[in-house]
C-alpha positions as CSV (number, residue, x, y, z in Angstrom):
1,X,-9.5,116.5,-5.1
2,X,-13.2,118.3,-5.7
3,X,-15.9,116.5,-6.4
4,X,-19.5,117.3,-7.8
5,X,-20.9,116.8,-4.0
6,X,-18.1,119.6,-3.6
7,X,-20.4,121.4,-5.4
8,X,-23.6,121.0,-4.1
9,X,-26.1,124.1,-4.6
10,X,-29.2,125.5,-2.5
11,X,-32.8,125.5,-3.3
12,X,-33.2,121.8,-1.3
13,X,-36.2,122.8,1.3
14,X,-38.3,119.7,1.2
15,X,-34.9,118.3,2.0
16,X,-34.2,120.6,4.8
17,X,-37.5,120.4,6.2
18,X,-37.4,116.3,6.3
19,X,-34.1,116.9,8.5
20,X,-36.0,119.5,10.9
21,X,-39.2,117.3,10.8
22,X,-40.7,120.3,9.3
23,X,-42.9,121.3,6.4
24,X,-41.4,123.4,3.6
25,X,-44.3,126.5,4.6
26,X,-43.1,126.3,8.0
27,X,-39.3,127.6,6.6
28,X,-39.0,130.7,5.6
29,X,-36.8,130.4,3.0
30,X,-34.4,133.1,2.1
31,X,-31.8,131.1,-0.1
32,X,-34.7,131.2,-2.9
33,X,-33.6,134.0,-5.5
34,X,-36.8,134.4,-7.0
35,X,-39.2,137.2,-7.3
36,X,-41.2,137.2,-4.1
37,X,-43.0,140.6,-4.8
38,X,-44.2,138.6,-8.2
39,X,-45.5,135.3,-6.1
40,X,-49.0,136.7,-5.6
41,X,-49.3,137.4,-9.8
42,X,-48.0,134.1,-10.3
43,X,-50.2,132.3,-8.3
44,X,-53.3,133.9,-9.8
45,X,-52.1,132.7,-13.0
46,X,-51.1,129.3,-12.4
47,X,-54.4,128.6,-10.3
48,X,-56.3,129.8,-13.3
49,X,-54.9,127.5,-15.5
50,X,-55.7,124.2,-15.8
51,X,-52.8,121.3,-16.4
52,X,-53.1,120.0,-19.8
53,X,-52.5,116.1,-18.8
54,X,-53.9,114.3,-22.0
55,X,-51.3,114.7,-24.4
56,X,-47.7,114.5,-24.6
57,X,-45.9,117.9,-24.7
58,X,-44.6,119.6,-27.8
59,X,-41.2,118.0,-28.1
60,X,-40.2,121.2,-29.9
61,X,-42.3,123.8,-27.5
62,X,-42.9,125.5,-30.8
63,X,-45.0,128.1,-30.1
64,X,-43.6,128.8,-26.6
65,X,-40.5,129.5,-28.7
66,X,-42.0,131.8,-30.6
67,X,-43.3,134.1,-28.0
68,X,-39.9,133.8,-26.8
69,X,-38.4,134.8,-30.0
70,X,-40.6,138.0,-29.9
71,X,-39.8,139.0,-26.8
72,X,-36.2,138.8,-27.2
73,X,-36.3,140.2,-30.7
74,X,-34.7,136.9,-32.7
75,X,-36.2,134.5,-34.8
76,X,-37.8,131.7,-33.8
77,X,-34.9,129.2,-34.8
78,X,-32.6,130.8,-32.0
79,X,-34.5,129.9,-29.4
80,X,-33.8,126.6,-27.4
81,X,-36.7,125.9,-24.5
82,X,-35.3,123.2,-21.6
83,X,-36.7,122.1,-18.3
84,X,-35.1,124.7,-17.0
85,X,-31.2,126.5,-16.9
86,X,-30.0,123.1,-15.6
87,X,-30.8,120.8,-17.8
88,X,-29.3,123.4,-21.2
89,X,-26.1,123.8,-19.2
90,X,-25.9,119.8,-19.1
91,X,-27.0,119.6,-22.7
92,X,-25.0,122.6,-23.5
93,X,-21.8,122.0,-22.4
94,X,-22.6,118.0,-23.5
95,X,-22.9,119.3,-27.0
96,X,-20.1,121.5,-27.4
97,X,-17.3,119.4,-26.0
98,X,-15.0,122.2,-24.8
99,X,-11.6,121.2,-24.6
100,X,-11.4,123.5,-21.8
101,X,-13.6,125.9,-20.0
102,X,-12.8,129.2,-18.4
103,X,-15.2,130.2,-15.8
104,X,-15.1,133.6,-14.9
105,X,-16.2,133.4,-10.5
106,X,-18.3,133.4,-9.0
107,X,-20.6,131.4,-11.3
108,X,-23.3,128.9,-10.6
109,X,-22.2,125.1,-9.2
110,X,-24.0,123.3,-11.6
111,X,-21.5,124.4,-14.6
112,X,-18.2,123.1,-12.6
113,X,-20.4,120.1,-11.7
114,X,-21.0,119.1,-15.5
115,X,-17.1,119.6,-16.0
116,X,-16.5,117.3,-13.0
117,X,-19.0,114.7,-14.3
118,X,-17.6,115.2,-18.1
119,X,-14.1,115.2,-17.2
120,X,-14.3,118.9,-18.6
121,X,-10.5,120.7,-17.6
122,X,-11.7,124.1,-16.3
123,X,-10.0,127.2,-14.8
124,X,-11.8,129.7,-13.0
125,X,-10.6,133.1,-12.4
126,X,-11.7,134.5,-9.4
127,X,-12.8,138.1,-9.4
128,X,-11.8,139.9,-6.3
129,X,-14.0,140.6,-4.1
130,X,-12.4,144.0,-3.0
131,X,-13.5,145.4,-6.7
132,X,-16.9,144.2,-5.9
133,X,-16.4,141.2,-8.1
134,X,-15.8,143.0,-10.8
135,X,-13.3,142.6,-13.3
136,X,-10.2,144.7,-13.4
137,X,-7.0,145.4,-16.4
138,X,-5.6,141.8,-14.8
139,X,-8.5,139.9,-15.3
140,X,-8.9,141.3,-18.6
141,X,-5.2,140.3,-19.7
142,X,-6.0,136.8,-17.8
143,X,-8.9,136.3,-20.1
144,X,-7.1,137.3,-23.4
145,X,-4.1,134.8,-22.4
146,X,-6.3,132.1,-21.6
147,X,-6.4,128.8,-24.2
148,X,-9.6,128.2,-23.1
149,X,-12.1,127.4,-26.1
150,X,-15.3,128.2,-24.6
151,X,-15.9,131.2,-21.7
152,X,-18.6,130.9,-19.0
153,X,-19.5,133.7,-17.0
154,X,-22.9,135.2,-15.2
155,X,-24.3,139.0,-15.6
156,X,-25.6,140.4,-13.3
157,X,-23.8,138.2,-11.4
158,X,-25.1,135.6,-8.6
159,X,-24.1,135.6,-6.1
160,X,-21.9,139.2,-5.8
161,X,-24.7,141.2,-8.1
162,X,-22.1,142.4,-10.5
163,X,-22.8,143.7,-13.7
164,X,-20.6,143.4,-16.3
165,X,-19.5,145.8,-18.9
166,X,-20.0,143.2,-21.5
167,X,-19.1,145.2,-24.9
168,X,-15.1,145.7,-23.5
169,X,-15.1,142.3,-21.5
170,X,-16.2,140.3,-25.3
171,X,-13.6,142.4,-27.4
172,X,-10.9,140.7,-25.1
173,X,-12.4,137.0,-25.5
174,X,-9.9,135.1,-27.7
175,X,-12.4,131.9,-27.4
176,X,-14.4,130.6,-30.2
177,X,-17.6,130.4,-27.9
178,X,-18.7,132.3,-24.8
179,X,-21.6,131.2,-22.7
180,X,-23.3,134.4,-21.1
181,X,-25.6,133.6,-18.1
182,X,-28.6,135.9,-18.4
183,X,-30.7,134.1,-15.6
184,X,-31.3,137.7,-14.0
185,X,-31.3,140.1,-16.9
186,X,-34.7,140.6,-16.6
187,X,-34.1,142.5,-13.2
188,X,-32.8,145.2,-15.2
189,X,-35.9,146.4,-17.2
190,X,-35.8,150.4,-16.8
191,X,-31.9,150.6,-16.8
192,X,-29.7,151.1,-19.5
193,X,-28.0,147.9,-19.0
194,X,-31.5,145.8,-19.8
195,X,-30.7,146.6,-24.0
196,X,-27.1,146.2,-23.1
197,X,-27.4,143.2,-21.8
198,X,-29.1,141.2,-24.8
199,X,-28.1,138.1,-27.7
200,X,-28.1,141.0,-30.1
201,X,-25.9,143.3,-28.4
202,X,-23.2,140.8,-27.3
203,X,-23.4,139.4,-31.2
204,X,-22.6,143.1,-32.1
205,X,-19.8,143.4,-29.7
206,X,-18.2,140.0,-30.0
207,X,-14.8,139.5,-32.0
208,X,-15.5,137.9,-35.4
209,X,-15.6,134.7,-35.6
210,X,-17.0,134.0,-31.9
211,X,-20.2,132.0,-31.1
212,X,-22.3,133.5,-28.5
213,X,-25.4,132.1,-26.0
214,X,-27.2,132.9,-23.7
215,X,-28.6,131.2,-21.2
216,X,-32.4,132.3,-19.1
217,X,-34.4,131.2,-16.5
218,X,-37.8,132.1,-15.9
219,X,-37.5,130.8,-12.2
220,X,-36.1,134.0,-10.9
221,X,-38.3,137.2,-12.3
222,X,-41.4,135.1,-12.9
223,X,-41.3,133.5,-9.5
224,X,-41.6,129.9,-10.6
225,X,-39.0,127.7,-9.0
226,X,-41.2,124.4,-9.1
227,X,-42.4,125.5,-12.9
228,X,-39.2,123.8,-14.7
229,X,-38.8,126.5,-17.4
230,X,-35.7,128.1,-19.0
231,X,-34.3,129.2,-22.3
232,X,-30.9,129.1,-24.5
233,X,-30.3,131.3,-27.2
234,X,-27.6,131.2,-30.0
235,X,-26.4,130.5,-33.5
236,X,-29.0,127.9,-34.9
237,X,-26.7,124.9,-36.2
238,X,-25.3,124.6,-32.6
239,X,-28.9,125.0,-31.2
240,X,-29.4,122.4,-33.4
241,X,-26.9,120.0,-32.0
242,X,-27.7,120.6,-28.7
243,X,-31.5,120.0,-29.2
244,X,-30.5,116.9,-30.4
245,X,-29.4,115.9,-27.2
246,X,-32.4,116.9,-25.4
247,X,-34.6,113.9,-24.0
248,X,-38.0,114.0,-25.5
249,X,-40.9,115.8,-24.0
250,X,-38.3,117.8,-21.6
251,X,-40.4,120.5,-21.6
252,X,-44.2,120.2,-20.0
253,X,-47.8,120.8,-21.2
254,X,-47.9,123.4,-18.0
255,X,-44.3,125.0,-18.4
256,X,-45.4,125.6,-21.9
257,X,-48.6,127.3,-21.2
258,X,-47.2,129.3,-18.3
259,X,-44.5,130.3,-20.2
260,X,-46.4,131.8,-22.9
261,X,-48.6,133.6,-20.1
262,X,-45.9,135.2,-17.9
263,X,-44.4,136.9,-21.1
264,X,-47.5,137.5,-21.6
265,X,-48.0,139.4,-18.4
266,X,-44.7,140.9,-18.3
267,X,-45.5,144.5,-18.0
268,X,-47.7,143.6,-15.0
269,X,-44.7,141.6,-14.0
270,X,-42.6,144.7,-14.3
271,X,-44.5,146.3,-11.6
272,X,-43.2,144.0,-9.0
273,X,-39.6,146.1,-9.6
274,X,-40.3,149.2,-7.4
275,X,-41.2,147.6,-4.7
276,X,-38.3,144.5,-4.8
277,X,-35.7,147.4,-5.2
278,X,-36.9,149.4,-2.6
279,X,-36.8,145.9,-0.8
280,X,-32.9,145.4,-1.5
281,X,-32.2,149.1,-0.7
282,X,-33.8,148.6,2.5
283,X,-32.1,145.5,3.8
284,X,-28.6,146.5,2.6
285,X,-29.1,149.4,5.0
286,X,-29.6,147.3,7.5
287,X,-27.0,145.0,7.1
288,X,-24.9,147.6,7.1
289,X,-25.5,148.5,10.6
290,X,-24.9,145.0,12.1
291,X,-21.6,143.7,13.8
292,X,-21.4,140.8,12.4
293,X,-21.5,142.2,9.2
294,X,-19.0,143.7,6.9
295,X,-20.3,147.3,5.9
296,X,-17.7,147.1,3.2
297,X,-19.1,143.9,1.6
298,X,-22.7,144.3,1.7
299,X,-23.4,143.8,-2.1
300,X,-27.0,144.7,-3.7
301,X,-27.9,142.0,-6.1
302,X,-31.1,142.3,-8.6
303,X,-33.4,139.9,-6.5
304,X,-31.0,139.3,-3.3
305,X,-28.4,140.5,-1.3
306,X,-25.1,139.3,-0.3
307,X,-22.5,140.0,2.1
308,X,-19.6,139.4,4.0
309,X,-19.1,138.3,7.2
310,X,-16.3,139.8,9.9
311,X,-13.3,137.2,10.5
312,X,-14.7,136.2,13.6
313,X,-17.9,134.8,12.4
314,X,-18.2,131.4,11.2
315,X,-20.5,130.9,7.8
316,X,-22.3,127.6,8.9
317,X,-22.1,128.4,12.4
318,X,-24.2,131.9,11.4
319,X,-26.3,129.7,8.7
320,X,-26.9,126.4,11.5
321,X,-27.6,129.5,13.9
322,X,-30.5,130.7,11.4
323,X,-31.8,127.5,10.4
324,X,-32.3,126.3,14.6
325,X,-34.7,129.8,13.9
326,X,-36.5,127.8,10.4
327,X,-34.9,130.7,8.7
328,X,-32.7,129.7,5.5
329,X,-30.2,131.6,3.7
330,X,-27.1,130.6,1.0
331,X,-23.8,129.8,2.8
332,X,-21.5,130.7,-0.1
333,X,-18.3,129.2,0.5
334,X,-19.6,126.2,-1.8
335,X,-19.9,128.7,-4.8
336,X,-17.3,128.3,-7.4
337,X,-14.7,131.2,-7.3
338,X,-16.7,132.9,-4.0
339,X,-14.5,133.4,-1.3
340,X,-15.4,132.6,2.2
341,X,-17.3,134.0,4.7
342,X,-20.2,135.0,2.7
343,X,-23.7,134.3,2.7
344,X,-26.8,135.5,0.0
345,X,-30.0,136.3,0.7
346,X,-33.0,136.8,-1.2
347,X,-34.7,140.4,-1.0
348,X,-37.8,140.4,0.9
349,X,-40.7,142.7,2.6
350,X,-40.0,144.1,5.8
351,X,-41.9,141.9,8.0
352,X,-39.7,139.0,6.5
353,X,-36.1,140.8,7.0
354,X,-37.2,142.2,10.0
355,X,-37.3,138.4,11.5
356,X,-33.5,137.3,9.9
357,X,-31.6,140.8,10.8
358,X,-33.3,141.0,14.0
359,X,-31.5,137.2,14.3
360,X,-28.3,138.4,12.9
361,X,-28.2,141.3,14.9
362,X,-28.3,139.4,17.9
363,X,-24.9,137.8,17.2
């Protein structure tokens, strides 16, 4: 029977470097999806910004949510800020007391976690991989038969990097509510899927009748795993119900204020994408080239990268192999409707691949 240690997800490297009697800068850390071509912007802003220690936070993060609000184009009202996309997919799926969810796979461990700690039935339909994780007629006629009353899924997707044709996938959602994943939407600025991919275009596209959310992060584009900061957006009585829910002062004095200044800064943010897609482009070259690897499965994500291993190589025993190097990367089997025998890794400079293929090669 799973269990929510079944489950466990990455992003543990004071953790990892306790075990290896290590410190955290001595790893280099590849299972980290974040923006690394944005770190150097977002550490000139957070050292120029003092923490704001004397007074409790802004229960409400009122005016964070209102830059939000402008930058995604809603009102104010829709906008749900949380200490990040973990704790509004506790409080989320707390609030809404599915009777069942359908998760459509891959997706994140933390969403079959809350089920398994909730007692949440679930059902997750597992995209095959040989359509690049992307859904097919079946699926499609899988999701319309499904008596699930809430849908989960991820766009672009982590960890397979699919992207979703969201307008034909919503029109065959018989659920009352569908919880869209928008942690790495951002990633698409300059493409046509950036507008596609938005609370006001799925709202357009949805079936009448059907609640939609989204959920962001600011951890990924903005570079800001240790800055707790994420989003929700949907209909405002259920934001409502959900904020209810929410411990008080969730949210920081700091997340608040960066938050406000990275949207701020988002066109200089924006920037950072030449150089992080000519980063993934790169390194999916490369892996293309080694044995161990699966030229077929090498899939370009928006931040990462993530690929399939031959049948004769081992996931952990690749991922221990790395790790004996202080090298990390994301051993995928534990992913929720991931096959196995692939591992993620976050796009980097050259200097930095350089060091893991050169590793990988040598298998």
């Amino acid at each position: 029977m799973t269990s929510l240690s079944d489950h466990a997800h990455g992003g543990e490297v004071y953790t990892t470097a306790r075990r290896l009697h290590t410190t955290p800068d001595k790893l280099l850390d590849f299972s980290n999806n974040a923006n690394i071509f944005a770190y150097q912007l977002t550490k000139k802003l957070t050292d120029a910004t003092p923490y704001p220690f004397l007074h409790y936070p802004d229960s409400a993060a009122e005016e964070l949510a209102g830059v939000i609000a402008a930058h995604e184009h809603v009102a104010p009202d829709r906008i749900l800020p949380g200490n990040g996309g973990t704790e509004l997919i506790w409080l989320t799926l707390r609030a809404l007391e599915p009777r069942k969810v359908l998760f459509i796979g891959p997706i994140f461990s933390e969403y079959v976690r809350v089920c398994l700690a909730f007692s949440i039935p679930f059902d997750i339909l597992t995209l095959a991989s040989e359509n690049e994780f992307n859904y097919s007629a079946d699926d499609l006629s899988a999701i319309w038969e499904s008596d699930a009353d809430l849908i989960v899924l991820c766009t672009p997707n982590n960890p397979a990097g699919a992207i979703y044709d969201m307008a034909r996938l919503l029109h065959m959602l018989r659920a009352p509510r569908v919880l869209i994943d928008c942690s790495y939407r951002e990633f698409l600025y300059g493409m046509d899927d950036y507008d596609h991919n938005s609370l006001n275009s799925y709202c357009a596209s949805a079936r009448p009748g059907v609640s939609i959310f989204t959920l962001h992060s600011f951890t990924k584009f903005f570079c800001c795993p240790g800055i707790r900061l994420g989003y929700l957006m949907g209909d405002r009585n259920h934001l409502a119900r959900i904020a209810a829910l929410r411990p008080a002062w969730s949210v920081s004095p700091f997340a608040q204020v960066m938050g406000k200044r990275f949207l701020d800064s988002v066109e200089a943010y924006r920037e950072s994408l030449t150089p992080l897609r000519q980063a993934v482009a790169h390194m999916g070259r490369e892996l293309r080239r080694l044995a161990c690897v699966n030229p077929e499965k090498v899939l370009e994500g928006p931040a990462f990268l993530c690929c399939g291993l031959r049948p004769r190589f081992n996931t952990k025993t690749v991922c221990k192999t790395l790790l004996n190097r202080r090298i990390l990367v994301r051993d995928c089997d534990s992913i929720p409707g991931m096959p196995e025998g692939f591992i993620r890794m976050q796009a980097r400079p050259e200097s930095d691949a350089a060091r893991l293929l050169s590793i990988l090669d040598a298998l």
